[in-house]
C-alpha positions as CSV (number, residue, x, y, z in Angstrom):
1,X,81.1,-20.6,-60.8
2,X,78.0,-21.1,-59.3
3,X,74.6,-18.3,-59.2
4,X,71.5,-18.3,-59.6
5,X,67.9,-19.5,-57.4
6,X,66.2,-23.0,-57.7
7,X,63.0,-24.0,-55.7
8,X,64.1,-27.1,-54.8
9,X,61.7,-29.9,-53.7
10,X,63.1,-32.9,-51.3
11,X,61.6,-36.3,-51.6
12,X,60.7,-38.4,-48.8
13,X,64.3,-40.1,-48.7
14,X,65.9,-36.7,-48.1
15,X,66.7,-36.7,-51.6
16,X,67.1,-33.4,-53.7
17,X,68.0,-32.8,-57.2
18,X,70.5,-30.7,-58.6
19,X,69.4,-28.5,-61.1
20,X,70.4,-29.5,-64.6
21,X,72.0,-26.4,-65.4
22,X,74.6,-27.2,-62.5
23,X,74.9,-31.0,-63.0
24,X,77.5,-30.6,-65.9
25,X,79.4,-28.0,-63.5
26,X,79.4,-30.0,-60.3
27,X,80.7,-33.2,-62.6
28,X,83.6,-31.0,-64.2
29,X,84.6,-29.4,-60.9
30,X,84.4,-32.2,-58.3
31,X,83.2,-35.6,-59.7
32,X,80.5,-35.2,-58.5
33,X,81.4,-35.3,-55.1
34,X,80.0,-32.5,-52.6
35,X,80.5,-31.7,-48.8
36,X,77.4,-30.4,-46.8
37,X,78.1,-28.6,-43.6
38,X,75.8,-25.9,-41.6
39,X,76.0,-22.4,-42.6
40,X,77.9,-20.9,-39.2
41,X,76.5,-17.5,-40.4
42,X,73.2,-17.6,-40.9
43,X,70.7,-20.2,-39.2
44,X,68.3,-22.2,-41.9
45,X,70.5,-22.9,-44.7
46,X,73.6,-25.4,-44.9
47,X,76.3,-24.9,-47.3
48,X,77.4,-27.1,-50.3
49,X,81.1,-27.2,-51.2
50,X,82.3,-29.0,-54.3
51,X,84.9,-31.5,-52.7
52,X,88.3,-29.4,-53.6
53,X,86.9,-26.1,-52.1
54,X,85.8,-27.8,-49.0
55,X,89.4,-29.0,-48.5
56,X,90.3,-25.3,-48.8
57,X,88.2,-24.3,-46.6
58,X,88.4,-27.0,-43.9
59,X,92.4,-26.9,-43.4
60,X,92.1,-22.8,-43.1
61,X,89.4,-23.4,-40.5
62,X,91.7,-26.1,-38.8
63,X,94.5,-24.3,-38.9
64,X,92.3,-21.4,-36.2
65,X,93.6,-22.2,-32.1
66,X,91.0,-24.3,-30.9
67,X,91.7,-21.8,-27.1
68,X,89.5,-19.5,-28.7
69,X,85.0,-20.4,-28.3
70,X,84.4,-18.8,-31.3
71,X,86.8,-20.9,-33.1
72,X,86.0,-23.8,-31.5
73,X,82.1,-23.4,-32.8
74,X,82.9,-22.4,-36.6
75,X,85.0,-25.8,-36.4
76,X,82.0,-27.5,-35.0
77,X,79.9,-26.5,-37.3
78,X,82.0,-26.5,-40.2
79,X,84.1,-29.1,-40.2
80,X,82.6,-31.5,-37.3
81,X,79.0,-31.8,-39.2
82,X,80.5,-32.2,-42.7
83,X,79.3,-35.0,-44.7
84,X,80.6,-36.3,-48.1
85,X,77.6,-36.3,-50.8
86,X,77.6,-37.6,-54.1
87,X,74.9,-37.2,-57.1
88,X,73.4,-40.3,-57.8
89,X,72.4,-41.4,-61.5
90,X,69.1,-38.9,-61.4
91,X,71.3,-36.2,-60.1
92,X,70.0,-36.1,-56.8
93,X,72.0,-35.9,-53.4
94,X,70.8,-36.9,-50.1
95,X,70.4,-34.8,-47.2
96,X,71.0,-36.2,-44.0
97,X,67.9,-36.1,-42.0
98,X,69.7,-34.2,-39.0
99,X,70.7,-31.4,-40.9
100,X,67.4,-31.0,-42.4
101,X,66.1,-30.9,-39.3
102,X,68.4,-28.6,-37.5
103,X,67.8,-25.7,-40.3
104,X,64.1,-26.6,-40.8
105,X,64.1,-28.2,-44.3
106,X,61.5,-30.0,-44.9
107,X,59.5,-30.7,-48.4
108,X,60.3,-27.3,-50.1
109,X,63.7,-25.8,-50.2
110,X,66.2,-23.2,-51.9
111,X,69.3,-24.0,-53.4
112,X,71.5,-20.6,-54.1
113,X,74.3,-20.5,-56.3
114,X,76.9,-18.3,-54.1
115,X,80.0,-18.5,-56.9
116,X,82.3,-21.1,-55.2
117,X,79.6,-23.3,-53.5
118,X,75.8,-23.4,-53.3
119,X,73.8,-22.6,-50.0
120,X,70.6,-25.1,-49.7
121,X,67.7,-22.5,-47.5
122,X,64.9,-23.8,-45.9
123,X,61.8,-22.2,-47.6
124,X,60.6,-19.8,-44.8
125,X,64.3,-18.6,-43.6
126,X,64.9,-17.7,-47.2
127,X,61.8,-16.0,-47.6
128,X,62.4,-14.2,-44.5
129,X,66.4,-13.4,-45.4
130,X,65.0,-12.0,-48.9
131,X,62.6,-9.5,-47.1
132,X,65.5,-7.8,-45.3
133,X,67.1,-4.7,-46.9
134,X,70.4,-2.9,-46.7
135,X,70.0,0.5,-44.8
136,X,72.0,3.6,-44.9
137,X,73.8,1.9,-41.1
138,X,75.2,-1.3,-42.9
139,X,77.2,0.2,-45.6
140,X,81.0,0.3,-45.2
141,X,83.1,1.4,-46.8
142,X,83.4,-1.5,-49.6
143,X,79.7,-1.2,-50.4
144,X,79.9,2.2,-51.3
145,X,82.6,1.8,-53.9
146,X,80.3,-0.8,-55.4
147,X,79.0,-0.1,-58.8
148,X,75.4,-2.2,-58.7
């Protein structure tokens, strides 16, 4: 189970390092091996599976008919920009350059703990996702029975 939020810097290379605290986690749970895709939700921040719960994911995805656009575009983002990424000896993965680019990461980043995977934020779409609040309109009926 993954939580918690990590300033992240990424090197020149592309390269960022997983926090220490998650290194141990991400070994037990996946070898080490991650998938990064884009987040379909939410534009400036990719997702980070650990390799098992990507599978998961990506057949259930699959499985939608491909007739429908907006299946068509969670399986292009999803599954058809997913890359295999794999900590190195420092604990770093590298980020492709074109995902970066397409969520505007560049030297200073967020990595989020989200329980199953991690979401990786560009600084300034974080910042701006964290200075949105819940109104009074957006609760349903699950978010009232919440006990925060």
């Amino acid at each position: 189970m993954f939580q918690g939020e990590t300033a992240i810097t990424i090197d020149d290379k592309g390269r960022l390092a997983v926090p220490t605290a998650h290194r141990e986690l991400v070994a037990s749970a996946c070898g080490n091996r991650l998938v990064l895709t884009y987040n379909p939700f939410e534009s400036g921040s990719l997702y980070l599976y650990p390799h098992a719960t990507w599978e998961r994911v990506r057949d259930q995805v699959n499985k939608l008919p491909k007739a429908k656009k907006v299946n068509r575009n969670l399986q292009l983002k999803l599954v058809g920009a997913a890359t295999f990424v794999e900590l190195d000896g420092n604990g770093r993965i590298t980020v492709p350059a074109s995902h970066r680019a397409a969520v505007g990461i560049e030297r200073r980043a967020v990595l989020l703990g989200m329980g199953d995977k991690f979401e990786l934020w560009s600084e300034q779409a974080h910042h701006a996702q964290i200075q949105q609040t819940v109104s009074d309109e957006d609760l349903s009926e699950e978010l009232l029975d919440l006990q925060l």
